[in-house]
BARO-983653 format. One record per residue: residue number from 1; z negated, y, x negated of N, C-alpha, C in turn. Coordinates in steps of 0.001 Angstrom, whole numbers, padded with zeros to 6 digits. Each point is the difference from the previous one (the first is absolute). Layout:
N
(NUM, (Z, Y, X), (Z, Y, X), (Z, Y, X))
...
This chain:
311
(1, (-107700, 142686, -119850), (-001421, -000024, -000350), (-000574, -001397, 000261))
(2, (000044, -000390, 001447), (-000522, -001289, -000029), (001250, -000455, 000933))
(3, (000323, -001495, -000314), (001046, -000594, 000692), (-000109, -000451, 000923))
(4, (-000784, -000256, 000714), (-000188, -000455, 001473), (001329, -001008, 000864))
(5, (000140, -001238, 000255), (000909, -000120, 000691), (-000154, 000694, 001811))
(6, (001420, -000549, 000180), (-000407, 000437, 001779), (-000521, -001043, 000176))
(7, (-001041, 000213, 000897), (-000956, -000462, 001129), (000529, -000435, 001485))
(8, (000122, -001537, -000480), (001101, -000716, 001486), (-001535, -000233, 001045))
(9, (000513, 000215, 000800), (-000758, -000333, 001402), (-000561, -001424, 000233))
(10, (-000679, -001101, 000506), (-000310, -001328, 000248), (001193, -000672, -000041))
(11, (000928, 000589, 001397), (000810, -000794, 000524), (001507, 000204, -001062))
(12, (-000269, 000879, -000932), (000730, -000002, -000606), (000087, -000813, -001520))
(13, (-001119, 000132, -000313), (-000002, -000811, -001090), (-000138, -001543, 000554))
(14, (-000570, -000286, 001267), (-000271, -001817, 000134), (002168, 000009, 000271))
(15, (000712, 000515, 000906), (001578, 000310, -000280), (000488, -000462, -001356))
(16, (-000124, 000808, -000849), (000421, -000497, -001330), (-000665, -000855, -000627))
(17, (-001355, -000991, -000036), (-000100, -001330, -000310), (000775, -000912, 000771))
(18, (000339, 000010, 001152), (000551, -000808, 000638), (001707, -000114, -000144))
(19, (000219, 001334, 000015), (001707, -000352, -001212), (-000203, 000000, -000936))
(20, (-000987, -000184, -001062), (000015, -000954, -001182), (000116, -000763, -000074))
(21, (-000957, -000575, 001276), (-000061, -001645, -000163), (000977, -000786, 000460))
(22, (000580, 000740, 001320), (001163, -001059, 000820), (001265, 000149, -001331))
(23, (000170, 000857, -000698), (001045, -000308, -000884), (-000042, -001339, -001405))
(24, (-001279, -000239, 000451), (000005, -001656, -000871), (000450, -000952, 001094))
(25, (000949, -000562, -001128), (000266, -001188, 001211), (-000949, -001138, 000691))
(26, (000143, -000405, 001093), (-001248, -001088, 000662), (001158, -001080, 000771))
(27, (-000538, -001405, -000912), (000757, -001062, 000380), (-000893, -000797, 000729))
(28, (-001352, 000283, 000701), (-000893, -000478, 000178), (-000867, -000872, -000349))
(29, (-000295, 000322, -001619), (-000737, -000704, -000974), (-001200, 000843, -000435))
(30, (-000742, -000654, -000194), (-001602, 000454, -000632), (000475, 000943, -000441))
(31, (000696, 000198, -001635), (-000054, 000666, -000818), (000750, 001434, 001012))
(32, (000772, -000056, 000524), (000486, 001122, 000679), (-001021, 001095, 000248))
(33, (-000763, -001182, 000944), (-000665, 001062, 000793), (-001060, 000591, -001040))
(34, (-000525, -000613, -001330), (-001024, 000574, -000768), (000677, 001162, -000709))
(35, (001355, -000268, 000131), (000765, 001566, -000667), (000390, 000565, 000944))
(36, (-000223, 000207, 001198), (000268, 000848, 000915), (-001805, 000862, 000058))
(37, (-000945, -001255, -000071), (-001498, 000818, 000287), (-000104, 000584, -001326))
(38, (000374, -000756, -001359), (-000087, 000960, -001167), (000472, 001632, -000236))
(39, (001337, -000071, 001079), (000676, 001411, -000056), (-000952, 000722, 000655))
(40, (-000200, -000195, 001644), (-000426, 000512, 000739), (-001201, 000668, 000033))
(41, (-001020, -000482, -000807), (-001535, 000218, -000598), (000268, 000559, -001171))
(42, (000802, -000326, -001088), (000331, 001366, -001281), (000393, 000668, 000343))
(43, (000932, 000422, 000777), (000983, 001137, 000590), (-001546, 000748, 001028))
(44, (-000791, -000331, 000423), (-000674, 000471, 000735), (-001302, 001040, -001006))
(45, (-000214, -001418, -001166), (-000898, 000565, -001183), (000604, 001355, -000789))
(46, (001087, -000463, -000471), (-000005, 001170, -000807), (000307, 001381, 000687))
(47, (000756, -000188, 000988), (000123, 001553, 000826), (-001411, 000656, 000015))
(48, (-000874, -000610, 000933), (-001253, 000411, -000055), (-000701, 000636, -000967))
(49, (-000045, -001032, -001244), (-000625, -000306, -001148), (001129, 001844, -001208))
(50, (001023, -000136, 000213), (000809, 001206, -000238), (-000724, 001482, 000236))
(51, (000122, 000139, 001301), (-000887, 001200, 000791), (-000914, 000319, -000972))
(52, (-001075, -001394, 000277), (-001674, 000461, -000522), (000065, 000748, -001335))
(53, (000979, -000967, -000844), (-000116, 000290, -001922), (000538, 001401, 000003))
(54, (001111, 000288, 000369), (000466, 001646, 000427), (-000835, 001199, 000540))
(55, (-000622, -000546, 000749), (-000687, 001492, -000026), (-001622, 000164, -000960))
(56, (000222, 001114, -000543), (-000794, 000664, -001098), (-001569, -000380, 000200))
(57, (-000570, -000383, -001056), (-001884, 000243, 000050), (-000214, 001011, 000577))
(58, (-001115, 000062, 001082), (-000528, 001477, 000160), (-001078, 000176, -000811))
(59, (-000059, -000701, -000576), (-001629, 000279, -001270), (000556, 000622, -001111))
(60, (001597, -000314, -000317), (000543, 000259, -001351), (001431, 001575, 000538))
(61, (000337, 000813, 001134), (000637, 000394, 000162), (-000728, 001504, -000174))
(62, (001040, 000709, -000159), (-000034, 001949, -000033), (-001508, -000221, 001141))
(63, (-000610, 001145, 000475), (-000826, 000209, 000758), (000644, 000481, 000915))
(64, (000965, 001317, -000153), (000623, 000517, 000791), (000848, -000872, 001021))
(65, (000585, -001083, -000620), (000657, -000624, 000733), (-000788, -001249, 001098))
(66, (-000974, -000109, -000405), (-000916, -000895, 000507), (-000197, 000789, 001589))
(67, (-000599, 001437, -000754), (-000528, 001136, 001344), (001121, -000354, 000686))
(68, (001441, 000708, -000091), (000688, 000063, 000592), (000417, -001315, 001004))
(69, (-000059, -001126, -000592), (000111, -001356, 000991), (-001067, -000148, 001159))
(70, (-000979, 000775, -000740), (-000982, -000201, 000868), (000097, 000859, 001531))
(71, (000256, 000815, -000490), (000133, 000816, 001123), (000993, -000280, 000914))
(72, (000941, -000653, -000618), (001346, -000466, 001064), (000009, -001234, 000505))
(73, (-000566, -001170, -000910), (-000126, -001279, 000606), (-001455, -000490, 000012))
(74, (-000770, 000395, -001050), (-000849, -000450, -000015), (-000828, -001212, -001041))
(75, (-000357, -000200, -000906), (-000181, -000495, -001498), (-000839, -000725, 000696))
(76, (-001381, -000735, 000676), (-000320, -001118, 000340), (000611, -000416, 001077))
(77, (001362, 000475, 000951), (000521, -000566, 000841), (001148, -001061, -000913))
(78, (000595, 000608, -000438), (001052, -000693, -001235), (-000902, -000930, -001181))
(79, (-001157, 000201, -000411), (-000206, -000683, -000508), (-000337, -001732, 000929))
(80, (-000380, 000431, 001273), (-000233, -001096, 000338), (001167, -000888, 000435))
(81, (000993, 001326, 000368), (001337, -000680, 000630), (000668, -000962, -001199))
(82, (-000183, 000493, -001590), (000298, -000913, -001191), (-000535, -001101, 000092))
(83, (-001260, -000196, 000113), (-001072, -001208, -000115), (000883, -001033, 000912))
(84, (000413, 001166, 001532), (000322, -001376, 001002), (001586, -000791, -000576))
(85, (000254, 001051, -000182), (001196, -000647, -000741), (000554, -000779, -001140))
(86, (-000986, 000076, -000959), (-000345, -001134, -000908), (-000812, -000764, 001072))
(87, (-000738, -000368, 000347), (-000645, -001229, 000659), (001386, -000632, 000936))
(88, (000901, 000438, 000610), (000841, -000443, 000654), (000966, -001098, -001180))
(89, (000418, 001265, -000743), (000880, -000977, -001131), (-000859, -001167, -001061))
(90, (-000972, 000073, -000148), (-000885, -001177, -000124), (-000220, -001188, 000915))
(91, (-000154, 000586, 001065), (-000030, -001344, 001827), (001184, -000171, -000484))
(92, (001421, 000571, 000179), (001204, -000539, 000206), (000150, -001357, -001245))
(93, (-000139, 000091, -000905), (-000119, -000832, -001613), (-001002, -001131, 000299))
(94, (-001374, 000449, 000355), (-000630, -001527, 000481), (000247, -000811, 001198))
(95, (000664, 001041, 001431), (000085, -001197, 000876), (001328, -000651, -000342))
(96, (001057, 000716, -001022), (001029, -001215, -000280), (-000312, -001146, -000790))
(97, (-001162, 000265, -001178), (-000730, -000856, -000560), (-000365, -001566, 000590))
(98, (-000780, 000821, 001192), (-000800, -001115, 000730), (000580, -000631, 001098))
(99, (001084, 000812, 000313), (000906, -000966, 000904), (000573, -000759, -000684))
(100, (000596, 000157, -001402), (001047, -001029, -000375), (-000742, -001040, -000356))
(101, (-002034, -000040, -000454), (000224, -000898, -000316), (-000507, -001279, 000708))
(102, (000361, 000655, 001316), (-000176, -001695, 000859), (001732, -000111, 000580))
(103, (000882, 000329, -000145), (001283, -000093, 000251), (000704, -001411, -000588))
(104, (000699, -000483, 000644), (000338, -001602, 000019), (001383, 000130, 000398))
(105, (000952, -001048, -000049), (001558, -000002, 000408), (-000211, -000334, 001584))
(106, (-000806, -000185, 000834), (-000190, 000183, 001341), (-000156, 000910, 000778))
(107, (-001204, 000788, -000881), (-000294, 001786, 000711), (000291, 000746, -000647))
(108, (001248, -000079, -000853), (000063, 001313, -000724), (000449, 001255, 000812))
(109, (000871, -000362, 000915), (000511, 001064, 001116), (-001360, 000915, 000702))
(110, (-000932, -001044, 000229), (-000990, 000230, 000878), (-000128, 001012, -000741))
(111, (-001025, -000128, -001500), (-000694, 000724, -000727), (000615, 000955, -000413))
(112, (001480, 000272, 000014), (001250, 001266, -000374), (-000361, 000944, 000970))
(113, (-000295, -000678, 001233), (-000297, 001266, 001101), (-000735, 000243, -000038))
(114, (-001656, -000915, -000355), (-001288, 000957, 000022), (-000040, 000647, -000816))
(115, (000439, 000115, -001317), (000069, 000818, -000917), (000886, 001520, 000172))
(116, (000521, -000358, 000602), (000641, 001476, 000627), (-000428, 000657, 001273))
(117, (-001049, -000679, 000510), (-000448, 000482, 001064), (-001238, 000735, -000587))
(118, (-000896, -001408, -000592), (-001516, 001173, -000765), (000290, 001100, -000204))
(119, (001431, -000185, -001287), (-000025, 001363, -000817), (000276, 001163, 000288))
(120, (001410, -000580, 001423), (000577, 001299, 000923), (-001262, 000643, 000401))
(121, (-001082, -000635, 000406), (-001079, 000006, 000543), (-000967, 001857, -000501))
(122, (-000479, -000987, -001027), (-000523, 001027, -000961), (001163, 001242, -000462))
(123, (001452, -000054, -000692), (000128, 001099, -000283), (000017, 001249, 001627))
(124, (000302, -000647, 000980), (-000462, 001108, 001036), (-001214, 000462, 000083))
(125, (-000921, -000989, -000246), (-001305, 000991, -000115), (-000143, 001467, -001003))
(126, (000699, -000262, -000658), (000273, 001337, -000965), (000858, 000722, 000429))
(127, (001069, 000104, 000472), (000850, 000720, 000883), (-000389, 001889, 000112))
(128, (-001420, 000193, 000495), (-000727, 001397, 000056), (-000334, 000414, -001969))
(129, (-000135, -000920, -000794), (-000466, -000138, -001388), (001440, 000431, -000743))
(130, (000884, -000137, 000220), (001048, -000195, -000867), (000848, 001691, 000747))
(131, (-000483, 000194, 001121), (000602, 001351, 000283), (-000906, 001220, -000548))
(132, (-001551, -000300, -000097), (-000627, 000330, -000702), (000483, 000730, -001914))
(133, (000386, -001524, -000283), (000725, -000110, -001318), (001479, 001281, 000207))
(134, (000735, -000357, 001097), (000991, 000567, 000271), (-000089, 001682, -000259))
(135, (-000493, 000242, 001011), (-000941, 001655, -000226), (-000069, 000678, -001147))
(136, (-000837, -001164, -000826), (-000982, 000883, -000990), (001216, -000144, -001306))
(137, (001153, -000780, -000078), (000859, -000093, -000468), (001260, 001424, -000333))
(138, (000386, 000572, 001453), (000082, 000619, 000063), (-000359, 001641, -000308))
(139, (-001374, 000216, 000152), (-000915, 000646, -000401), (-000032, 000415, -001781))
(140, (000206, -001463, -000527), (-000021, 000028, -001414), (000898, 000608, -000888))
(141, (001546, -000809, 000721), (001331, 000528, 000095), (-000252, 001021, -000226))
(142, (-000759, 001217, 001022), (000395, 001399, -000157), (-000433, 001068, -000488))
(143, (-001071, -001084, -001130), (-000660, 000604, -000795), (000355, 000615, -001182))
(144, (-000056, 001377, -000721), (000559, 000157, -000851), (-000797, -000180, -001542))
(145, (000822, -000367, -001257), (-000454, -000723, -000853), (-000933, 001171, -000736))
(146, (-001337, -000399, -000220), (-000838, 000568, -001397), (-000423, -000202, -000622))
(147, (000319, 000267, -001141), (-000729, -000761, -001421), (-000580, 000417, -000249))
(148, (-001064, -001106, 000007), (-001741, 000048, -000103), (-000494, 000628, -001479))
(149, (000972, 000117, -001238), (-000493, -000053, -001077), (000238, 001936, -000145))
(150, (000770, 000223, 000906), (000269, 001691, -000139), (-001236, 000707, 000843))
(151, (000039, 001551, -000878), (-000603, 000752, 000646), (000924, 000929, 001314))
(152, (-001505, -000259, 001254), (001097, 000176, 001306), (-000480, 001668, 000081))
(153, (001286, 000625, 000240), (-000532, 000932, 000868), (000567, 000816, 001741))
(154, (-000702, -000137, 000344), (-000010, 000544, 001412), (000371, 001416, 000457))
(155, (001019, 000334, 000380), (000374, 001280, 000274), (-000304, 000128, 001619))
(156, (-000696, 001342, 000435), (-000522, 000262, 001115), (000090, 001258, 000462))
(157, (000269, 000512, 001005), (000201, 001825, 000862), (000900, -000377, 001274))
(158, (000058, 001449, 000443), (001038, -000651, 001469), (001189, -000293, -000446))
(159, (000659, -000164, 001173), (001651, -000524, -000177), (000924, 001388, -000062))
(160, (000260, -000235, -001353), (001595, 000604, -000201), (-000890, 000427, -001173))
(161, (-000657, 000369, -000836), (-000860, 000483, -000798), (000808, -000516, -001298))
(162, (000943, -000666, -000012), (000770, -000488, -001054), (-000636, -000954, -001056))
(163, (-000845, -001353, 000945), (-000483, -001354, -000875), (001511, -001060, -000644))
(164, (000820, 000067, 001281), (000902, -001067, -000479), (000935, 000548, -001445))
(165, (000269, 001552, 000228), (000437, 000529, -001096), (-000289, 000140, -001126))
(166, (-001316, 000234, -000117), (-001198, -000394, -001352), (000201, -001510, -000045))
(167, (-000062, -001046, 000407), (-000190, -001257, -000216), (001662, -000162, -000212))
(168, (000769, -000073, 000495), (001482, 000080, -000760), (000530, 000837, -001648))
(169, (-000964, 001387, 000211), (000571, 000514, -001114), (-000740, -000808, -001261))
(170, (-001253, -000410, -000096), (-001030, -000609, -001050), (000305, -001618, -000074))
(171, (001146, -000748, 000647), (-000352, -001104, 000167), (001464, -000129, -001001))
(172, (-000398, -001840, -000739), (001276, -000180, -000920), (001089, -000259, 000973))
(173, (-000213, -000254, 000672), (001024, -000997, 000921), (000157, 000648, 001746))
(174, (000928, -000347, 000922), (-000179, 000221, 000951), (-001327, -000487, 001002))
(175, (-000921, 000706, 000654), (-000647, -000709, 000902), (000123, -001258, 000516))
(176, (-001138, -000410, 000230), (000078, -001274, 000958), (-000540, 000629, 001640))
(177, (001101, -000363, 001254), (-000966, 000611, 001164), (-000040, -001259, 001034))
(178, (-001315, 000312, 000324), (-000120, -001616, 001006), (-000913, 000379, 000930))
(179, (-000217, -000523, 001141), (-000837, 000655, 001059), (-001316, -000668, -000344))
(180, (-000854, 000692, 000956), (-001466, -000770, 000209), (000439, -001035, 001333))
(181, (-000297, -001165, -000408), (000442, -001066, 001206), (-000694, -000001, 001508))
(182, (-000607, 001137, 000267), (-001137, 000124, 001180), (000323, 001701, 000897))
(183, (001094, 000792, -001307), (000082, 001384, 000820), (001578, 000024, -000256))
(184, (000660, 000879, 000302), (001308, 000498, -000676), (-000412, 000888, -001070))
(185, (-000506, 000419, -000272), (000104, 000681, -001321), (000049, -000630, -001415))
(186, (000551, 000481, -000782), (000232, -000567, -001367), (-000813, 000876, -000955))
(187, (000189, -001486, -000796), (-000646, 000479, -001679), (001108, 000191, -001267))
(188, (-000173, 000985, -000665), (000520, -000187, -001161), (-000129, -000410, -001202))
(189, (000149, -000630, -000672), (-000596, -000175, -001257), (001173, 000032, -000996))
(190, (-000479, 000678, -001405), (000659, 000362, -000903), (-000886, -000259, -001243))
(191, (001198, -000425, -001031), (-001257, -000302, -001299), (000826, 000728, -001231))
(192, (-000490, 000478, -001082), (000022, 000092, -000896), (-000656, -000403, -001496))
(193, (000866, -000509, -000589), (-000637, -000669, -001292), (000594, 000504, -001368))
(194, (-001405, 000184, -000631), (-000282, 000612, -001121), (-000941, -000948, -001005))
(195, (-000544, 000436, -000623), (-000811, -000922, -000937), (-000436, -000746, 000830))
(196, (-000726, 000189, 001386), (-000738, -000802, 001090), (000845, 000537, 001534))
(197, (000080, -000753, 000813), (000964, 000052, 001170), (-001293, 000967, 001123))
(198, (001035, 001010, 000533), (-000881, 000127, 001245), (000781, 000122, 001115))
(199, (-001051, 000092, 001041), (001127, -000085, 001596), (-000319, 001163, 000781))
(200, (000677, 000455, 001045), (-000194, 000913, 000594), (-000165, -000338, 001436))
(201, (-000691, 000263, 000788), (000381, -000561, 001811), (-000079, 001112, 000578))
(202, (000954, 000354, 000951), (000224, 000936, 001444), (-000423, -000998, 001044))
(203, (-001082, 001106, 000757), (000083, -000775, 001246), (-000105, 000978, 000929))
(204, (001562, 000018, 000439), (000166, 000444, 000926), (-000869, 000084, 001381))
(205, (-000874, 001109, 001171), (-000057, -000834, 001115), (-001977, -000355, -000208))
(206, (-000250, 000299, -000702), (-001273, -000954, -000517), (-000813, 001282, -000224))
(207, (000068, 000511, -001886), (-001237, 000790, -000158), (000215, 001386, 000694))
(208, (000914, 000156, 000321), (000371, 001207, 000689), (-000961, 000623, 001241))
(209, (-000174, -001227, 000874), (-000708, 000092, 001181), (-001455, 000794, -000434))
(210, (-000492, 000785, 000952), (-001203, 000050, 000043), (-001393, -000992, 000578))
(211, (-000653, -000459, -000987), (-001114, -001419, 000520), (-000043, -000288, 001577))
(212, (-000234, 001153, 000422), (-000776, -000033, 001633), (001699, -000455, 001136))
(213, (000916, 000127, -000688), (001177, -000097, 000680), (000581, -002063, -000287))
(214, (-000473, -000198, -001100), (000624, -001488, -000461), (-000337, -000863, 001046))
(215, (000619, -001193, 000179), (-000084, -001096, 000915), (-000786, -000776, -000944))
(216, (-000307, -001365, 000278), (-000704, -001100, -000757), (000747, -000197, -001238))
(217, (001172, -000356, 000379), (000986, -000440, -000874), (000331, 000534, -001381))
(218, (-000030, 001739, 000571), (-000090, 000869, -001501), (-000570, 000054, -000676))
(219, (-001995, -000041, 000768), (-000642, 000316, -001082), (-000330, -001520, -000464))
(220, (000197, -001166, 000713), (000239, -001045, -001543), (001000, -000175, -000394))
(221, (001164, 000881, 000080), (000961, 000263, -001517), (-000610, 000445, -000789))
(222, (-000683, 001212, 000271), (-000724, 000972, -000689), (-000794, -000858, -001206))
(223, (-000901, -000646, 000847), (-001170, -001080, -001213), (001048, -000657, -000370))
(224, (001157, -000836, 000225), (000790, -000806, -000786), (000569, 000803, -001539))
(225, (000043, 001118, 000341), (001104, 000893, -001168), (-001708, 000355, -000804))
(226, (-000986, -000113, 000033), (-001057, 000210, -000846), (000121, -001086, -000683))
(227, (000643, -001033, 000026), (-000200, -000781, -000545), (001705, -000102, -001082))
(228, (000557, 000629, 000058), (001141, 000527, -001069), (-000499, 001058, -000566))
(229, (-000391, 001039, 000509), (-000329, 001414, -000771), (-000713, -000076, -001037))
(230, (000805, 000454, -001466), (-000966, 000290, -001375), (000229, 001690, 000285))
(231, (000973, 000597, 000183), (-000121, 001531, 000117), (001061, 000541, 001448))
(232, (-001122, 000757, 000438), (000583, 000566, 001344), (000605, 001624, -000533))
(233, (000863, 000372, 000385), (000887, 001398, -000113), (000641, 000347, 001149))
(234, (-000446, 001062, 000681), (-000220, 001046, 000538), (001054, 000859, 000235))
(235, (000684, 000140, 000940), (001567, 000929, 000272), (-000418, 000920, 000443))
(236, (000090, 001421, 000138), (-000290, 000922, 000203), (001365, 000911, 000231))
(237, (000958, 000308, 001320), (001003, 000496, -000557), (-000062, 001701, 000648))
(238, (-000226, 001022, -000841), (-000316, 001153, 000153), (001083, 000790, 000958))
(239, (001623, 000003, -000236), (000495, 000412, 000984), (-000381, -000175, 001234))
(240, (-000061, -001273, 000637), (-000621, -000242, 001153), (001547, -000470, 000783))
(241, (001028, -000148, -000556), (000905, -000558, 000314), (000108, -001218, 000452))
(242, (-001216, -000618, -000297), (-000064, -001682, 000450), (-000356, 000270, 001403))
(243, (-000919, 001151, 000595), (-000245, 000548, 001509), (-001360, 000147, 000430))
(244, (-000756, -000298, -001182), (-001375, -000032, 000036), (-000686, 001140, -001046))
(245, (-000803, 000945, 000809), (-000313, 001185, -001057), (-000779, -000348, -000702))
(246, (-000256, 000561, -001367), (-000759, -000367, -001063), (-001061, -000150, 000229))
(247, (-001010, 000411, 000916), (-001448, -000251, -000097), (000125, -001571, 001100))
(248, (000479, -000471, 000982), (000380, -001258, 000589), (-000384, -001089, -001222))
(249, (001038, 000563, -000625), (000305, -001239, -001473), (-000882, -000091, -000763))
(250, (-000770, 001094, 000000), (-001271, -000022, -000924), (-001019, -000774, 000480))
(251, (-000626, 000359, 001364), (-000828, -000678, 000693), (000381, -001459, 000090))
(252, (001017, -000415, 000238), (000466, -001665, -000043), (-000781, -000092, -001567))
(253, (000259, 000707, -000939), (000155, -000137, -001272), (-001855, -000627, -000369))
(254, (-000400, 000665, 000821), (-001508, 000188, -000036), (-000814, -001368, 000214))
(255, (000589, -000614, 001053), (-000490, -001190, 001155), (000854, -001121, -000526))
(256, (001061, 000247, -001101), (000951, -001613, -000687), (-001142, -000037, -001120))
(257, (-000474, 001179, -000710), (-000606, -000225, -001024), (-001507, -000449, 000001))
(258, (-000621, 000069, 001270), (-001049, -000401, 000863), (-000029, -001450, 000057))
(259, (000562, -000572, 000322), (000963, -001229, -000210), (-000053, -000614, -000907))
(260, (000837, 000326, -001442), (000104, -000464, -000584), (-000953, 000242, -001602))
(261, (-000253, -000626, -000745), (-001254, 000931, -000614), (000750, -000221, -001471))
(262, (000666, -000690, -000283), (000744, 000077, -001140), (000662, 000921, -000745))
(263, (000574, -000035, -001159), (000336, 001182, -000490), (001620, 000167, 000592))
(264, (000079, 001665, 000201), (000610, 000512, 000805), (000864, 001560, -000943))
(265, (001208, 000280, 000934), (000862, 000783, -000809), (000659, 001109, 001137))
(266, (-000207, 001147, 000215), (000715, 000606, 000554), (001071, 000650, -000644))
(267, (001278, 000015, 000509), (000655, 000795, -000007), (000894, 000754, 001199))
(268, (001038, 001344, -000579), (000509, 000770, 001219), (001526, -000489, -000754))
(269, (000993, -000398, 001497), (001259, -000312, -000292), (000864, 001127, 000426))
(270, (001370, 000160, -000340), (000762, 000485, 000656), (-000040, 001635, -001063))
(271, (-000385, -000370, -001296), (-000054, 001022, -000622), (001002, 000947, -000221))
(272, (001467, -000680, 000194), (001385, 000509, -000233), (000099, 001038, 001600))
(273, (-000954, 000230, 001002), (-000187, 000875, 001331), (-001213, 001326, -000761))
(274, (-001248, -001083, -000352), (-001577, 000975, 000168), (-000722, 000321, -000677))
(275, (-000321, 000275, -001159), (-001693, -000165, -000548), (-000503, 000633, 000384))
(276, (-001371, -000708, 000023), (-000848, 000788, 000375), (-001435, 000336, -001294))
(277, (-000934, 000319, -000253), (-000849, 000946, -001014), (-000968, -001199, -000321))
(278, (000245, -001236, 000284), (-001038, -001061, -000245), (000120, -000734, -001105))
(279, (-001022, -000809, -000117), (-000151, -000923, -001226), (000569, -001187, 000412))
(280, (000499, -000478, 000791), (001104, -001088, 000223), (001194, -000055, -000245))
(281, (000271, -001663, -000733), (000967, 000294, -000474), (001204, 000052, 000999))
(282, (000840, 000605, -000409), (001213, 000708, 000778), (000977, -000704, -000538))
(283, (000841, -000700, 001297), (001168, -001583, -000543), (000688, 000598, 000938))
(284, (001855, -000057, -000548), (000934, -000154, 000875), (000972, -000900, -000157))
(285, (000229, -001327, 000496), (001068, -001035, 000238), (001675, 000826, -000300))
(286, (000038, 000578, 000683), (001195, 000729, -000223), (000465, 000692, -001226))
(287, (-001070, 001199, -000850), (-000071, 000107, -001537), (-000537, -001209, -000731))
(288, (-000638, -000543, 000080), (-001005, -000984, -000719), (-001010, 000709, -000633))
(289, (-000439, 001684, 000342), (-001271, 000680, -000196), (-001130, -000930, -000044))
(290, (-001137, -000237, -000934), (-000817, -000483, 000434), (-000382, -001212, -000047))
(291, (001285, -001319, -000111), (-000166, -001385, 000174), (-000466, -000145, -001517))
(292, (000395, 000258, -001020), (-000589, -000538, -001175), (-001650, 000287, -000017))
(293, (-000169, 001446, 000299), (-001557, 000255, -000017), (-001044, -000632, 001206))
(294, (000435, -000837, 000938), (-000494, -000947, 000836), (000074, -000731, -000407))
(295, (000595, -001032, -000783), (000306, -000981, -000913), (-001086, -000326, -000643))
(296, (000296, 001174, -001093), (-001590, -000183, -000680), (-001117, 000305, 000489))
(297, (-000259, 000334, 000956), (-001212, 000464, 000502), (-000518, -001922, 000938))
(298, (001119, -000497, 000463), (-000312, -001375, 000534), (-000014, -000748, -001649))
(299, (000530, 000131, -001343), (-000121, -000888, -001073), (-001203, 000524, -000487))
(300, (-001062, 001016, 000388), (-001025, 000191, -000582), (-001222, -000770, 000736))
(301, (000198, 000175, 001587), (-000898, -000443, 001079), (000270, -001549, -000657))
(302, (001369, -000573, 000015), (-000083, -001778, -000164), (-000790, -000589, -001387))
(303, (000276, 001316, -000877), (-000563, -000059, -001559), (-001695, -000807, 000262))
(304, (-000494, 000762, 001515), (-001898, -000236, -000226), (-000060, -000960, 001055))
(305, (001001, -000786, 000649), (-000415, -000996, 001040), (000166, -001070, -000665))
(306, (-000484, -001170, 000311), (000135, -001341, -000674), (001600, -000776, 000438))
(307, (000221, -000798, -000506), (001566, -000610, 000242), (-000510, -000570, 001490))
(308, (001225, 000036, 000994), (-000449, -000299, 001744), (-000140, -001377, -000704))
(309, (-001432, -000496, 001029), (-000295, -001990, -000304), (-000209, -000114, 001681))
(310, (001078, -000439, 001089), (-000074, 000425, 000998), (000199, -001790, 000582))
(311, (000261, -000789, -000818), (000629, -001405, 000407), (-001573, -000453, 000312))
């Protein structure tokens, strides 16, 4: 999704300018040492200067993914930790500038060391900035991919209610599963494409909970995934085999949809066990009861929403 390099530490990146540079040879001539400060200050620029261009606009990224950074690292902490880090790889480029250009065949040694001292100087000041970077890097990593141009939908009920099975049986391809970078629990996402692509997300661990029970953390997952949701659908599994009796699941059912105000889809799974006398549609993963007529019932809901403009 986004390429991010790894994120070297101070003492690690001023390390590798400095075996850049000692591998030019130095016969103790001017020009040496201006290609030893030339290495040492590019090798310092572009690492830096690398980082910044790599990680994503937050003005131009998913929302969801924005929420989600936010909550784990923090979107004006990283933004500022970027700023410091371009300003570093900028210092590093002018004080080699301005040292070389009073450098003479007398002090060139001199000025080889202040130039590696300023700059050593400054990239430690970033040191807390670049682990910053480090973090939120990570974070990104373990983000799983969604395309902004599909219609998303959100599958929600307790656990075992059979979401990952619906999102496997409807999806072209195998799942994608990747955690939330802040809990152990994972997300799923699954897409299918047809005239227009859509996606599916499990989240495990999340809508399940009842409000009054969530930590901080959940319920801004919670607002983060409002910001993916074009249609929320509703698990309902009537045996009660998942371990939760039907009116439990209902009442959750009551307080997700409280929540969320968008258009919404119940159905009852596990049809190849239960039906029951309702107007929901009735899906089983195991027959494939049901998945076509959910299908269209999400290609009718996407029919009246506008194409997602989420960038």
């Amino acid at each position: 999704m986004y390429r991010i390099p790894t994120v070297l530490g101070a003492q690690e990146i001023l390390d590798k300018a400095f075996k850049k540079a000692e591998k030019i040879p130095y016969k103790g001539r001017m020009e040496d040492s201006v290609s030893r400060i030339n290495s040492f200050s590019d090798t310092i620029y572009s690492t830096l200067n690398r980082y910044v261009r790599r990680f994503p606009s937050f003005d131009r990224i998913h929302p969801f993914y924005r929420e989600i950074i936010d909550i784990a690292v923090g979107v004006d902490r990283l933004k500022r930790a970027l700023s410091n880090v371009q300003w570093a790889s900028e210092k590093a480029r002018d004080i080699a500038k301005e040292e070389k250009s009073r450098i003479n065949e007398k002090n060139h040694g001199d000025v080889r060391k202040k130039v590696y001292g300023r700059i050593s100087s400054v990239v430690k000041k970033i040191d807390n900035d670049l682990g910053v970077l480090r973090d939120a890097r990570e974070v990104i990593k373990s983000l799983p991919e969604l395309r902004e141009d599909a219609i998303t939908i959100v599958l929600a009920g307790h656990p075992n209610v059979g979401k990952s099975s619906i999102i496997r049986a409807l999806s072209s391809a195998e799942p994608e599963i990747a955690s939330y970078p802040f809990t152990t629990k994972e997300i799923i996402v699954g897409h299918r494409i047809e005239d227009r692509t859509y996606q599916f997300i499990d989240t495990p661990g999340l809508l399940e909970r009842d409000p009054e029970k969530r930590n901080e953390i959940e319920r801004n997952a919670i607002a983060a995934l409002k910001y993916a949701t074009d249609i929320l659908v509703f698990l309902i599994d009537p045996s009660e085999t998942c371990g939760y009796p039907v009116k439990e699941q209902e009442k959750l059912m009551k307080r997700i949809f409280g929540e969320f105000k968008g258009p919404s889809i119940v159905i009852e799974t596990k049809s190849d066990i239960i039906k029951r006398n309702t107007e929901n549609i009735k899906v089983s993963a195991v027959t494939g009861e049901g998945l076509e007529e959910l299908m269209e019932r999400i290609r009718e809901i996407s029919d009246t929403l506008r194409t997602p403009e989420r960038s």
